[in-house]
Backbone atoms as SQL, in Angstrom:
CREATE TABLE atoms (id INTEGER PRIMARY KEY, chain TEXT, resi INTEGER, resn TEXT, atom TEXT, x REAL, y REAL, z REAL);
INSERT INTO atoms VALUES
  (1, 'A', 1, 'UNK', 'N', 101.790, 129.247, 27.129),
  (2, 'A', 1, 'UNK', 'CA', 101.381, 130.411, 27.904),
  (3, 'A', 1, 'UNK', 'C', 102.321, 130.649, 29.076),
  (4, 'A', 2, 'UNK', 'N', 102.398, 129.423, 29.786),
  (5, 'A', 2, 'UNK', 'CA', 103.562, 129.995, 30.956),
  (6, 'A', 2, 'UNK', 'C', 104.751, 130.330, 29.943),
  (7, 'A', 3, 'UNK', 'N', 105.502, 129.837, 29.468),
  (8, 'A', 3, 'UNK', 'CA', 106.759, 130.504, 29.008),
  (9, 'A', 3, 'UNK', 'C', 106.595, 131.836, 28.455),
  (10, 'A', 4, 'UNK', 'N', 105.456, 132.133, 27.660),
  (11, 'A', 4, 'UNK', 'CA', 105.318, 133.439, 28.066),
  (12, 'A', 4, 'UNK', 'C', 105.025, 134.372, 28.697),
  (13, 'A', 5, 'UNK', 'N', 104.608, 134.487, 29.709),
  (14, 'A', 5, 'UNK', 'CA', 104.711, 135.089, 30.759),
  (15, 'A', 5, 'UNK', 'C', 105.705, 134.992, 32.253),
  (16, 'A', 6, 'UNK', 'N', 106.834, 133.791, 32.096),
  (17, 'A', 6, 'UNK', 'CA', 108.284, 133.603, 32.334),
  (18, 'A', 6, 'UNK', 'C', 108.957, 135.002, 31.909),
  (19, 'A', 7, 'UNK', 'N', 108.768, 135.201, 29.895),
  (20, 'A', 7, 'UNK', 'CA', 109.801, 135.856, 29.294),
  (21, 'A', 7, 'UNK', 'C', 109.031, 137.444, 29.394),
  (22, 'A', 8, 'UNK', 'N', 107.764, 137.560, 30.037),
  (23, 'A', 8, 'UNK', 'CA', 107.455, 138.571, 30.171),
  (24, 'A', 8, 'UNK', 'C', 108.081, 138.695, 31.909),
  (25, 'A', 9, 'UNK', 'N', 107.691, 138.027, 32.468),
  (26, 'A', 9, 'UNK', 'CA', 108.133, 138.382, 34.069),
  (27, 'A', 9, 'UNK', 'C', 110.312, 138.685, 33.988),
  (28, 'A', 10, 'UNK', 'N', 110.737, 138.136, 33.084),
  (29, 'A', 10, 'UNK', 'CA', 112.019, 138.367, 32.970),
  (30, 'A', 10, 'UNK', 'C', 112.447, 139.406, 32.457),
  (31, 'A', 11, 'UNK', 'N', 111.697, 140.151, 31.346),
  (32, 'A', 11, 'UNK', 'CA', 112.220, 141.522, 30.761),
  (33, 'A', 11, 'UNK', 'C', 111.706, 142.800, 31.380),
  (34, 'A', 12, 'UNK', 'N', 110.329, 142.362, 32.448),
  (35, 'A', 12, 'UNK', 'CA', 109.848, 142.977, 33.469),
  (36, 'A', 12, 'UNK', 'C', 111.386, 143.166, 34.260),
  (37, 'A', 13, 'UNK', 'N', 111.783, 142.554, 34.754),
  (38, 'A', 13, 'UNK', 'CA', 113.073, 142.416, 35.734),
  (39, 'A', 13, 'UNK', 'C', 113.995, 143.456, 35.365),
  (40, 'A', 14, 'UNK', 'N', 114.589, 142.917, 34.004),
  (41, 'A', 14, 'UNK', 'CA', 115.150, 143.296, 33.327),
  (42, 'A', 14, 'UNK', 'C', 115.057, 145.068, 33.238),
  (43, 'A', 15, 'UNK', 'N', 114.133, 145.067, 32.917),
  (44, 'A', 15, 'UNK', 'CA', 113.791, 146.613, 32.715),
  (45, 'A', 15, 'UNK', 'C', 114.140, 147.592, 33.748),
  (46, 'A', 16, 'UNK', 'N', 113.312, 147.144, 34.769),
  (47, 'A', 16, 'UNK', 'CA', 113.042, 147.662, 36.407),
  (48, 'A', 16, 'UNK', 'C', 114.633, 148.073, 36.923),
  (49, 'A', 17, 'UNK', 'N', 115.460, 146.949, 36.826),
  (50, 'A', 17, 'UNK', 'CA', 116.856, 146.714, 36.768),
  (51, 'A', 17, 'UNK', 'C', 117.727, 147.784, 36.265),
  (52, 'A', 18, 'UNK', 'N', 117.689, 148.453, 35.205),
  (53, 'A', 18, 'UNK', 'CA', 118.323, 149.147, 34.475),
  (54, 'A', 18, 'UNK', 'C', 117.700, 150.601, 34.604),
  (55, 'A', 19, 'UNK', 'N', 116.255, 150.765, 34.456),
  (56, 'A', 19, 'UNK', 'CA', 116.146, 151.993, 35.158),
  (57, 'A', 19, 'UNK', 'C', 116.370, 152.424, 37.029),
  (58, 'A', 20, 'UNK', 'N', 116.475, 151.669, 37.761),
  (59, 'A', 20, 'UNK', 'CA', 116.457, 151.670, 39.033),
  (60, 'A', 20, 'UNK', 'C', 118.097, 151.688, 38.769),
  (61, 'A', 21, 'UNK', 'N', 118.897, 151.370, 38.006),
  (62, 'A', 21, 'UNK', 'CA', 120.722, 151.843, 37.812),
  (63, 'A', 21, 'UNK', 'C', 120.797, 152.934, 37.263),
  (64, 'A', 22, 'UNK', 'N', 120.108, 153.343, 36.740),
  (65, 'A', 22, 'UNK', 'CA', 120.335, 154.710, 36.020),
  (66, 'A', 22, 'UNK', 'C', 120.096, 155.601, 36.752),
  (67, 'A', 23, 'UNK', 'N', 118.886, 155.744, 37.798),
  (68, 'A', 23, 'UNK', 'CA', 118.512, 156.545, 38.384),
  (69, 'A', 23, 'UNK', 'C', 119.909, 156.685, 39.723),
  (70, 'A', 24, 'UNK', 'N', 119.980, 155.580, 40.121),
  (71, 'A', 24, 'UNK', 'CA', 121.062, 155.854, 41.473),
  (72, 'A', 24, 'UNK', 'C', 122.640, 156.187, 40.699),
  (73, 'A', 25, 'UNK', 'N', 123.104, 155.999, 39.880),
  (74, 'A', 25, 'UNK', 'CA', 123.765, 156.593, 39.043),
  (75, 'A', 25, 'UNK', 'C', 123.806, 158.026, 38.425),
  (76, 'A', 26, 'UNK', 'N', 122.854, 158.438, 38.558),
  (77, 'A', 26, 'UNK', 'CA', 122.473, 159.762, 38.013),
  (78, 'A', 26, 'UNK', 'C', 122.054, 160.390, 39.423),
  (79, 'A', 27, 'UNK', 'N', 122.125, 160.093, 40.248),
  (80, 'A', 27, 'UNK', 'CA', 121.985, 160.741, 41.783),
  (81, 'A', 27, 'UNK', 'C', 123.000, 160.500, 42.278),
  (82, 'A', 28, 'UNK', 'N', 124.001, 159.789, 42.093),
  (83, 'A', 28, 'UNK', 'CA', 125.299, 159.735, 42.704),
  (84, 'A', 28, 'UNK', 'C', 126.263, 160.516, 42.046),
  (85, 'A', 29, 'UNK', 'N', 125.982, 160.826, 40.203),
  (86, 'A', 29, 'UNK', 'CA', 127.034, 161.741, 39.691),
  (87, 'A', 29, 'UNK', 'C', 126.791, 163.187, 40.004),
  (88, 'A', 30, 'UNK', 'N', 125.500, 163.650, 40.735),
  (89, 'A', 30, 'UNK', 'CA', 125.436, 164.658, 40.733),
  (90, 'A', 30, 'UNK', 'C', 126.583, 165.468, 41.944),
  (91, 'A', 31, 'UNK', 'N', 126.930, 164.160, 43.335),
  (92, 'A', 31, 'UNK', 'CA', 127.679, 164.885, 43.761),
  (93, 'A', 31, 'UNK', 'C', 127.243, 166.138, 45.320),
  (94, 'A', 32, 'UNK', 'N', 126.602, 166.656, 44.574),
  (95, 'A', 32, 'UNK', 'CA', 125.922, 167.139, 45.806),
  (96, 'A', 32, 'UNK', 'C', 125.038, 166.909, 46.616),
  (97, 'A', 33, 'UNK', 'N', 124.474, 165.645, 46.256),
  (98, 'A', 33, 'UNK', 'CA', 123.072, 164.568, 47.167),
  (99, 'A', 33, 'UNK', 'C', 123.638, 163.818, 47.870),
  (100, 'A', 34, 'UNK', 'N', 123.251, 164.050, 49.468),
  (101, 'A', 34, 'UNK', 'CA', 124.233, 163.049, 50.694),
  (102, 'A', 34, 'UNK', 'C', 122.346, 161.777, 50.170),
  (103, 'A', 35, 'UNK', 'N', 123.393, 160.592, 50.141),
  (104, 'A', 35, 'UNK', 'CA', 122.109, 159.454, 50.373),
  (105, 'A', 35, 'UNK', 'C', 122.136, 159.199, 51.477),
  (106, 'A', 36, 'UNK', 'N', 123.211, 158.877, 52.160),
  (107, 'A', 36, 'UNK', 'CA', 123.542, 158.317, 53.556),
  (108, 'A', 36, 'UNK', 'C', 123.041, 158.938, 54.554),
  (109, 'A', 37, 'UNK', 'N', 123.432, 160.291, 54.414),
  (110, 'A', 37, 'UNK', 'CA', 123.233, 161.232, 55.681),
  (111, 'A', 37, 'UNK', 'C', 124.082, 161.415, 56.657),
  (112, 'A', 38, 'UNK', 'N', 124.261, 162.111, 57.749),
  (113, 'A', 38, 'UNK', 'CA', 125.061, 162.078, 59.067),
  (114, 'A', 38, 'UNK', 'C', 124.755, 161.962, 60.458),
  (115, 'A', 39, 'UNK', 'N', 125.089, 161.178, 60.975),
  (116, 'A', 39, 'UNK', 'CA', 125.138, 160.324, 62.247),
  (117, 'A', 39, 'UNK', 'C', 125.269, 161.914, 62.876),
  (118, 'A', 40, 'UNK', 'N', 124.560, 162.577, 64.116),
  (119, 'A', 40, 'UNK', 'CA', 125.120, 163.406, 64.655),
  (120, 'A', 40, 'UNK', 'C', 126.183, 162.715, 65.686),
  (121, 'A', 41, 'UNK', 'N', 127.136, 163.473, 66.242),
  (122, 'A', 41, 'UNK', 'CA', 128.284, 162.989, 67.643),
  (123, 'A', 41, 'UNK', 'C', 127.275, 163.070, 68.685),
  (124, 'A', 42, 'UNK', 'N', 126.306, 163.824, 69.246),
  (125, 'A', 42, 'UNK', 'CA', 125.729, 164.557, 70.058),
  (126, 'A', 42, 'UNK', 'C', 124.990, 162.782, 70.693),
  (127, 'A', 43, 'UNK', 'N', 124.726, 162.380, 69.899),
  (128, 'A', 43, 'UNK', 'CA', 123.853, 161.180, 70.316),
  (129, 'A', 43, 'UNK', 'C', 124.419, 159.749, 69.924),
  (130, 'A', 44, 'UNK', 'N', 125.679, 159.624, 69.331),
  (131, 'A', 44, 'UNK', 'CA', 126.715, 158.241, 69.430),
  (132, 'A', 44, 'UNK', 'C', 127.946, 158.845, 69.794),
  (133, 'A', 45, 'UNK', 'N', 128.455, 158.046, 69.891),
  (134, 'A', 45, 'UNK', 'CA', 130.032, 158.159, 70.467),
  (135, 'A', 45, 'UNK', 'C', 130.689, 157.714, 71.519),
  (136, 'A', 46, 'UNK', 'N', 131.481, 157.684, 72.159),
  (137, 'A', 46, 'UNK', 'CA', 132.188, 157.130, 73.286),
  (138, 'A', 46, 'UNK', 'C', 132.612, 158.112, 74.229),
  (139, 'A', 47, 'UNK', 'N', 132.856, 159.683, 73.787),
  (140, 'A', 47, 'UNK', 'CA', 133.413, 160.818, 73.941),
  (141, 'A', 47, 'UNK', 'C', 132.301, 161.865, 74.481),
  (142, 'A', 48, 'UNK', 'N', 132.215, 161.973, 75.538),
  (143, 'A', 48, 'UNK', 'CA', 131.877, 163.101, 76.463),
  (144, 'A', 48, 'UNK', 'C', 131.718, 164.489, 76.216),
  (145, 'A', 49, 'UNK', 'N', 130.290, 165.188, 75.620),
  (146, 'A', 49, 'UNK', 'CA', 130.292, 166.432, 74.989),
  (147, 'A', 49, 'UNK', 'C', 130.564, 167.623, 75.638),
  (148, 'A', 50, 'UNK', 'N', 131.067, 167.404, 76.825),
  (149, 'A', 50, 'UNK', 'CA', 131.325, 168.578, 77.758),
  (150, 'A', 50, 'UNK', 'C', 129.945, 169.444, 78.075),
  (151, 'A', 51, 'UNK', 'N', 128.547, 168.599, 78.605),
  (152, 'A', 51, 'UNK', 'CA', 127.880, 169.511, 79.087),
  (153, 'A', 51, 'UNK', 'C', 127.416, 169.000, 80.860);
């Protein structure tokens, strides 16, 4: 019984694994989806916004 549910907790993994790559793969080829996002200047920097 444990080894099977080892080889079930492993293809569980397994699975999860490969759709969770496909998906960020298929959101990264699209190209036009920022994941990251952008830091505004307004609120980091070293550089003085002139107000």
């Amino acid at each position: 019984m444990s080894q099977f549910l080892s080889v079930l907790l492993l293809l569980t993994t397994v699975f999860l694994t490969v759709c969770f790559g496909v998906a960020a793969w298929r959101i990264s080829d699209e190209g036009g989806v920022e994941i990251t996002g952008q830091i505004p200047r307004q609120s980091y920097g070293s550089r003085p916004t002139g107000h």
